[in-house]
ZALOMAR-127647 format. One record per residue (C-alpha): residue number from 0; residue in one letter; x, y, z. Coordinates in nm, 4 decimals, decimal comma, always signed. Layout:
BEGIN
{k = NUM&r = A&u = X&v = Y&w = Z}
...
***
This chain:
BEGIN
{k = 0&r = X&u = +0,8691&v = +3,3748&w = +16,4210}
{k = 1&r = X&u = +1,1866&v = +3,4029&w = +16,2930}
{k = 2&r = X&u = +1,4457&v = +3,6709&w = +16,3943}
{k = 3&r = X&u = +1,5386&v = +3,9923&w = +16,1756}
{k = 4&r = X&u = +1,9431&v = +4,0371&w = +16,1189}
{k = 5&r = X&u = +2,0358&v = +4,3496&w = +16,0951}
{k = 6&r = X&u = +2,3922&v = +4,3292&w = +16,0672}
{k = 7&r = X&u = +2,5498&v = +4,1131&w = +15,7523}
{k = 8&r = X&u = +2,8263&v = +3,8300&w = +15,9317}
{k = 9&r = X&u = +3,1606&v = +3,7838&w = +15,8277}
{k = 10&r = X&u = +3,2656&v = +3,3994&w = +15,9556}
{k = 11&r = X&u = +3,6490&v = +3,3541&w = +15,8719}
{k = 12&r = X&u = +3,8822&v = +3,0634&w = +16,0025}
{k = 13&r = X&u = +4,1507&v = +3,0789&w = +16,3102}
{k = 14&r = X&u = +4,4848&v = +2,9660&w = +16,1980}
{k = 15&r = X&u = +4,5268&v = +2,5618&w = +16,2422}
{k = 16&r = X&u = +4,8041&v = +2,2757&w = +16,3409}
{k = 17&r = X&u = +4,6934&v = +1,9278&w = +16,1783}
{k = 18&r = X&u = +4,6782&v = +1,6355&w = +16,3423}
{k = 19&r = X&u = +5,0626&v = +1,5127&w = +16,2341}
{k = 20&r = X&u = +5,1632&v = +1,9048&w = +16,3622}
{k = 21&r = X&u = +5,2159&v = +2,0328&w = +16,0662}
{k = 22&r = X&u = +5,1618&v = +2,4066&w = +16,1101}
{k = 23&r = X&u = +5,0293&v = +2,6558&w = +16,2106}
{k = 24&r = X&u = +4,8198&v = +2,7220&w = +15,8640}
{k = 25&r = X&u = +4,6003&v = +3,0007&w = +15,7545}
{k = 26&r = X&u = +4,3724&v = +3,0165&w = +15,5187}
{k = 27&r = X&u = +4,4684&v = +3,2662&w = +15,1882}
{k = 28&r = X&u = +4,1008&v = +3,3553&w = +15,1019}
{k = 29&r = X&u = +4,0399&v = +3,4401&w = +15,4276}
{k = 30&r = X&u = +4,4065&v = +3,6597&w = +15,4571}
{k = 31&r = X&u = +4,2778&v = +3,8655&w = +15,1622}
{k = 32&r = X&u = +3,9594&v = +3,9512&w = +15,3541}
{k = 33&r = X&u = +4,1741&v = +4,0700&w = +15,6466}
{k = 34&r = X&u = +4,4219&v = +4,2284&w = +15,4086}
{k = 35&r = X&u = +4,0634&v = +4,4419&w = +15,3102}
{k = 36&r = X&u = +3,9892&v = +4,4957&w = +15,6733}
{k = 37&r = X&u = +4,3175&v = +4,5944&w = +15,7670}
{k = 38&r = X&u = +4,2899&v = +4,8714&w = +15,5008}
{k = 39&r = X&u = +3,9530&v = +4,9761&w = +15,5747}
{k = 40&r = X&u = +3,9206&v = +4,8666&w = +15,9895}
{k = 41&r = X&u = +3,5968&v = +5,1320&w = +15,9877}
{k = 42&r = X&u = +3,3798&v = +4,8181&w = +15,8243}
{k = 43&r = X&u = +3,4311&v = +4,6240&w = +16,1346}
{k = 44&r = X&u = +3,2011&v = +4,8421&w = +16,3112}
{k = 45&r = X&u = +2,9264&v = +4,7596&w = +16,0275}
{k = 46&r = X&u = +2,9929&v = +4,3716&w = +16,0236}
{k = 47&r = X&u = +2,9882&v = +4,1036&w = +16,2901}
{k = 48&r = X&u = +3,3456&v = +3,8917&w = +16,2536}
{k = 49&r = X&u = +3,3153&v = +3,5302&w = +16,3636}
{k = 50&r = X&u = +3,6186&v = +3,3496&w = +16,3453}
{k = 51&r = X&u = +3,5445&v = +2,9546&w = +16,3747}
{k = 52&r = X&u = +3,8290&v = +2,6463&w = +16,3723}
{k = 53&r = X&u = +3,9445&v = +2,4890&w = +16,0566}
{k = 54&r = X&u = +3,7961&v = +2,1251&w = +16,1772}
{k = 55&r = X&u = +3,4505&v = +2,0456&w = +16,0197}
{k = 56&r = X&u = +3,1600&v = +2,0251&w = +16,0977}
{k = 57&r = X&u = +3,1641&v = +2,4290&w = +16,1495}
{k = 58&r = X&u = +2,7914&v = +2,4633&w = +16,3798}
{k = 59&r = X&u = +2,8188&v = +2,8221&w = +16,3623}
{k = 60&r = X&u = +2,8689&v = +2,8109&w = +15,9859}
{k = 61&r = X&u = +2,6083&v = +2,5374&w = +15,9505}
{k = 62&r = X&u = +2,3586&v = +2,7216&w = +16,1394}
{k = 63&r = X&u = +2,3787&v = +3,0356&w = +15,8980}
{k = 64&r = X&u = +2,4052&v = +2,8417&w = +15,5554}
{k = 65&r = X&u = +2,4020&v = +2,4858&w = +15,5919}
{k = 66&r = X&u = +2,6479&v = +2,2194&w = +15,6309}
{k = 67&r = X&u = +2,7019&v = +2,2591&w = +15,2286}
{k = 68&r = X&u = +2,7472&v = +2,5958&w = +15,2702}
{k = 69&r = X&u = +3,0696&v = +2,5509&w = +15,5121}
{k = 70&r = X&u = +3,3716&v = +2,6917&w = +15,3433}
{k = 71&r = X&u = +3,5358&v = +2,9929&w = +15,4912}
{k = 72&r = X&u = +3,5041&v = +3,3000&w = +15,4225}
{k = 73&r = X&u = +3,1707&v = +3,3354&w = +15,4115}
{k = 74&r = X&u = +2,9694&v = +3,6815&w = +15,4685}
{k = 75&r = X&u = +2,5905&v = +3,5898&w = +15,5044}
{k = 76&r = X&u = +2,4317&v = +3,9257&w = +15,4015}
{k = 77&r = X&u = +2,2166&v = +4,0788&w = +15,6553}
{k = 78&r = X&u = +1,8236&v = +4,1513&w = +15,6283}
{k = 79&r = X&u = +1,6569&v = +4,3631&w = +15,3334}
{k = 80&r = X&u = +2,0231&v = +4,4422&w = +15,1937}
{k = 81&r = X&u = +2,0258&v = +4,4690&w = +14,8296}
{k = 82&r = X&u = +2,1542&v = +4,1830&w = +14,6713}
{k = 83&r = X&u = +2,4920&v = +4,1717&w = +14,5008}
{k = 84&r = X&u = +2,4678&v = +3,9146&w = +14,1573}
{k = 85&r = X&u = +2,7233&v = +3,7353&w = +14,3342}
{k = 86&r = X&u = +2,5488&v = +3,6238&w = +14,6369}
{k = 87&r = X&u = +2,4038&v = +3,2685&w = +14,6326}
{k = 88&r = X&u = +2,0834&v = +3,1140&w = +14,8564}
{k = 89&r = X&u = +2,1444&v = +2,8564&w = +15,1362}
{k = 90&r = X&u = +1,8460&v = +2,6001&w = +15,0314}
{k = 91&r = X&u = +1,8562&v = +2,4953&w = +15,4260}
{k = 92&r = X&u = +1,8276&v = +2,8183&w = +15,5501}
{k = 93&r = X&u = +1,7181&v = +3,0774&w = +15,3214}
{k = 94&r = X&u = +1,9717&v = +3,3126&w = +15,3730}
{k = 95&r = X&u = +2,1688&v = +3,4432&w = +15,1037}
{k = 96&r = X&u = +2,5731&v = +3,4655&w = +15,1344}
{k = 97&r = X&u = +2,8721&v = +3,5328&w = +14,9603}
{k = 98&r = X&u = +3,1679&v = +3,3005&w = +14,9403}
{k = 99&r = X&u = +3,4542&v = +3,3955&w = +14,7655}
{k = 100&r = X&u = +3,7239&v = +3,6586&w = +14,8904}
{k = 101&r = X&u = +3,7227&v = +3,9216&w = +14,6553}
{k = 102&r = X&u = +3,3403&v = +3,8620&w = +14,5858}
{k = 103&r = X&u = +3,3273&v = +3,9588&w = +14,9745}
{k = 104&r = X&u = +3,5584&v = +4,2362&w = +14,9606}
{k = 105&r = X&u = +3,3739&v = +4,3877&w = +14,6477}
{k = 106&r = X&u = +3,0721&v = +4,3675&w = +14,8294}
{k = 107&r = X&u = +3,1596&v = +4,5763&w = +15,1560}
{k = 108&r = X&u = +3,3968&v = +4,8299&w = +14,9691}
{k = 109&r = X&u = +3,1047&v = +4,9313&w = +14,7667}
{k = 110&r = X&u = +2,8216&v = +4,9132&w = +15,0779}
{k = 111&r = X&u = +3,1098&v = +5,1009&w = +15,3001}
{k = 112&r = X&u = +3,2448&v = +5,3334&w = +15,0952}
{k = 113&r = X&u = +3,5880&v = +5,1703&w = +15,1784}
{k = 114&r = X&u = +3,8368&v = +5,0686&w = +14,9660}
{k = 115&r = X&u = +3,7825&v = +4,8837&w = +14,6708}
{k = 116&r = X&u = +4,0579&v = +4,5969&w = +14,5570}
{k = 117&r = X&u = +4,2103&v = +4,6960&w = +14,2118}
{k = 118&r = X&u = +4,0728&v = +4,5918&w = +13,9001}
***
């Protein structure tokens, strides 16, 4: 039987050196999601954050949404939440997820009652 999650999780990327040491990078979608949590640091106690490496494969990515679900950030919504139009179904897994930055911040400002990026 397969296990309830209760908590939605949030899986953004550590900062990176390539292989020729150029670096370190970041990745901007995923400094506009911490830009949200900096602003609104009570959501982390809702969430689970998982940050994962730059390299692919990402197995703790993969194991959520698939390996063609891999970019970063990703929130894969938790259990019996109601579904935001912008979330999208991993056809490996069945979970649903959101994948763009502001899509994600939209989505816990407005679950949170946090603050809410500017139209």
């Amino acid at each position: 039987m397969e296990k309830s999650v209760e908590k939605s999780t949030l899986y953004m990327l550590n900062p990176w050196m390539e292989a020729d040491g150029q670096g370190p990078f970041y990745c901007p979608d995923c400094g506009v999601v911490e830009g949200f949590l900096a602003y609104s640091p009570e959501v982390k106690n809702n969430i689970e954050i998982v940050h994962v490496d730059f390299q692919r494969p990402r197995p703790l990515i993969i194991e959520a949404v698939g390996a063609e679900n891999q970019g970063s950030p990703v929130l894969v919504l938790a259990d019996g939440v109601d579904l935001p139009e912008t979330a999208k179904k991993s056809f490996s897994t069945g979970r649903y997820f959101i994948e763009d930055a502001l899509g994600i911040c939209n989505y816990l400002g407005k679950t949170f009652n946090a603050v809410m990026p500017h139209p």
